[in-house]
N, C-alpha and C positions, 0 to 999 in steps of 0.2 A: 682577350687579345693574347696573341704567343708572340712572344718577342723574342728574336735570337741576334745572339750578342757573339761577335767573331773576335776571338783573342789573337794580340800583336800580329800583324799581315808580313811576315819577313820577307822582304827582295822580292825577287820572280819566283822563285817557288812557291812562296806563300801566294800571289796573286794567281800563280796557274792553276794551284787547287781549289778557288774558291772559284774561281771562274767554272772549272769541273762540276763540283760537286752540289754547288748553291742551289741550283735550281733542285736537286732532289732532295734537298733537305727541305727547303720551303715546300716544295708537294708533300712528301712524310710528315713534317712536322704542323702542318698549314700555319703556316710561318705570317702572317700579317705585318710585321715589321723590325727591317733588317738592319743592327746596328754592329760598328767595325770597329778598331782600334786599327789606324793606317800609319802610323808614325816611321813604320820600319821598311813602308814599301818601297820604297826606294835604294834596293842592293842592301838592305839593312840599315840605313841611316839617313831616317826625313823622309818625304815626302815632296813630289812635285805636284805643278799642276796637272799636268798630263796624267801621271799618275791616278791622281784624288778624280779627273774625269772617267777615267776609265775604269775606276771603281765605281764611282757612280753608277754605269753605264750597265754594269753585271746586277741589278739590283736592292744599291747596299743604300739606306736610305738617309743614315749621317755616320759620320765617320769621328772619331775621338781622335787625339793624339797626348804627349806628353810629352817629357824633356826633350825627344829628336827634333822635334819639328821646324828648327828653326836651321835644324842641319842642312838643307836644300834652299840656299836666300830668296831665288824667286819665287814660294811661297809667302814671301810676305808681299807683295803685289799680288798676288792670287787673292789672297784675303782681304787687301785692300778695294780689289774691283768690287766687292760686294757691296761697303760704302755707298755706293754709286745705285746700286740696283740690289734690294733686297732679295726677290727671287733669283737669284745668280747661285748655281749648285755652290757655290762656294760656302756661301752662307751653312751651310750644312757640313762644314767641314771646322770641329773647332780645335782649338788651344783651351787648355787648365785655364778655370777662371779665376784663379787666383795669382796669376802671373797680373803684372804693371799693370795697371788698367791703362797704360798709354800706349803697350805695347798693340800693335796689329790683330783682329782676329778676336773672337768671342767664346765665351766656356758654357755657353745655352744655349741649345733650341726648342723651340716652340713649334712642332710642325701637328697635322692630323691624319690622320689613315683610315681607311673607309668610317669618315665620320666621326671618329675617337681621337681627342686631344690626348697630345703626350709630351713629355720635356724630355730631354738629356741635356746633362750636367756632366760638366770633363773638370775633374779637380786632381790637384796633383800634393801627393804628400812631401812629407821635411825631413823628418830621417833619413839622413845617409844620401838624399836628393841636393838640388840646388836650392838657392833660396827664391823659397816663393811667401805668399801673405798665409794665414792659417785657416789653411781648408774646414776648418770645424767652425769657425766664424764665418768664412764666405758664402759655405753653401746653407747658413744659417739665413743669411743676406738674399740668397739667392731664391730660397725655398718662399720665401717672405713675398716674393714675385711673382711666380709661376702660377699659373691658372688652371694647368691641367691635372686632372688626378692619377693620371703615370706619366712618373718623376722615371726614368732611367739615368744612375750612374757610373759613370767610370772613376775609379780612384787609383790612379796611375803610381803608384809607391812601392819603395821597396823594404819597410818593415812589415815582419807578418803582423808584427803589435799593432801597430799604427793602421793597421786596415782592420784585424780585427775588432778596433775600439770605433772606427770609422762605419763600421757594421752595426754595430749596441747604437751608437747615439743616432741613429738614424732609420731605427726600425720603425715602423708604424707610420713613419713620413715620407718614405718613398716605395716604390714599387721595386728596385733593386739596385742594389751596390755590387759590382762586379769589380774584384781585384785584375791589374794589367801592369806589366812594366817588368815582371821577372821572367817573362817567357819558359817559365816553370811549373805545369797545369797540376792544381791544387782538389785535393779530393773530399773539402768538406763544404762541398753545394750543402745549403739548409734553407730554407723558410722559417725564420727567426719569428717567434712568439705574435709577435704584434704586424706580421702580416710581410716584410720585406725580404726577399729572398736577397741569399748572401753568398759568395767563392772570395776566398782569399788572392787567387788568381785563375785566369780563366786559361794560361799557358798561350803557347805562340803556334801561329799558324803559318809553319814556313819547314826546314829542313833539321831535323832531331840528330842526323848522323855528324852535330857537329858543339859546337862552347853555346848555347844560345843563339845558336842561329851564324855564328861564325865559324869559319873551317875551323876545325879543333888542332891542330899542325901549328896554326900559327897563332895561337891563345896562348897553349902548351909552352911554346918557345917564349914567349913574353914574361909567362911566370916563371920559367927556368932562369932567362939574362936580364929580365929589366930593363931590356931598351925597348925604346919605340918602334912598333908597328903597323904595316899597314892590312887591315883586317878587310877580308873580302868571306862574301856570305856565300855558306856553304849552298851545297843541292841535293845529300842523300837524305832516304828517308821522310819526305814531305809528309806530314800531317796537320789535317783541320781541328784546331781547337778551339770548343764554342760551347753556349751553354743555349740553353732555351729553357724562356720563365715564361709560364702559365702566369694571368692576372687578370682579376675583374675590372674590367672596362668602366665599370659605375664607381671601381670603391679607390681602384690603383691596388689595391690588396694582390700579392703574389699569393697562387695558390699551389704551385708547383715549380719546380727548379731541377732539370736535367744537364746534366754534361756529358760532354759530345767528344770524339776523337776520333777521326776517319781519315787513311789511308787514300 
């Protein structure tokens, strides 16, 4: 199976590019199944429903998020319609499973593709983050579950440590841990010994001519005076940042691990 993994979708440029581009990556790469990080599609901050449908709609087949997500409120009735009807795209759209268990919304799916079970897992790290339960315990909990033998994850954090070490303890047990949340694309893709391919971050797919994805004019100003601002997502410079992991279908073993960065 190829499995490509689309890092942070920033605002509308990041959505315009993947709308472009997607379909010829899945012909080049024969891409079988297409997984996103959507948190930022939203002018940069959260994610709506309309939004998360219309990512659906371009091909993407679950969508991950992290800390934004709750920055757009009526996502949290998006998430709750699913409740109600499991097959609802919604379902495929999650939250860090290590956030409240009482809060809205799910950190696993379960879904298959031509025939081949697979999982993703959205976990979100503690350093320098907000508080969530311990991602090393939870997806301990969660792996404890899972039925299929490609595990795809996201580990949403911003220490390099804390993903690195999030990578070792979890080699040989899933099919990939892809770093996301610094919108910063990181250059040591590996297939780690015992079979799970690894990025510290897979970088952002949205507009580079700016702070991570915000006009750099009014970052700049912030760290000059320290007052409050109001951050609006830039538009120069769009680039797709994404990885594609090779992986045996029978074992969940990754056999190869590419990164991607297109204009």
């Amino acid at each position: 199976m190829n499995i490509l993994f689309i890092g942070d979708i920033f605002g509308r440029p990041g959505r315009i590019i993947v709308k472009e581009r997607l379909p010829e990556i899945v012909k080049k790469h024969s891409i079988d199944l297409v997984i996103a990080n959507g948190e930022n599609s939203a002018a940069g901050f959260g994610i709506t429903p309309a939004l998360a449908e219309e990512l659906f709609d371009l091909g993407i087949d679950v969508m991950t998020t992290g800390n934004h997500v709750w920055d757009k409120r009526e996502i949290i009735e998006y998430f709750q319609m699913a409740d109600d009807n499991p097959h609802s795209p919604a379902r495929r759209l999650l939250r860090p499973a290590n956030f409240p268990a009482s809060l809205p919304g799910w950190g696993v799916y379960e879904g298959s593709k031509n025939g081949v079970g697979y999982a993703v897992l959205d976990l979100q790290g503690r350093v320098f983050m907000g508080s969530s339960d311990d991602p090393f315990r939870v997806v301990d909990q969660l792996l404890a579950k899972v039925t299929a033998k490609i595990v795809f994850v996201d580990f949403h954090a911003e220490a390099t440590s804390e993903k690195i070490a999030f990578g070792w303890y979890l080699d040989g047990r899933v099919t990939a841990v892809v770093g996301t949340h610094t919108h910063i694309p990181t250059a040591d893709e590996i297939v780690l010994p015992k079979g799970t391919a690894y990025i510290t971050d897979v970088g952002m797919t949205g507009p580079y001519d700016s702070v991570i994805g915000v006009k750099k004019e009014l970052v700049v100003e912030k760290f000059l005076k320290g007052m409050p601002a109001r951050f609006e997502a830039a538009t120069g410079d769009v680039r797709l940042c994404a990885v594609v992991v090779q992986c045996d279908d029978k074992t969940g073993r990754a056999t190869r691990m590419e990164r991607l960065m297109l204009k």
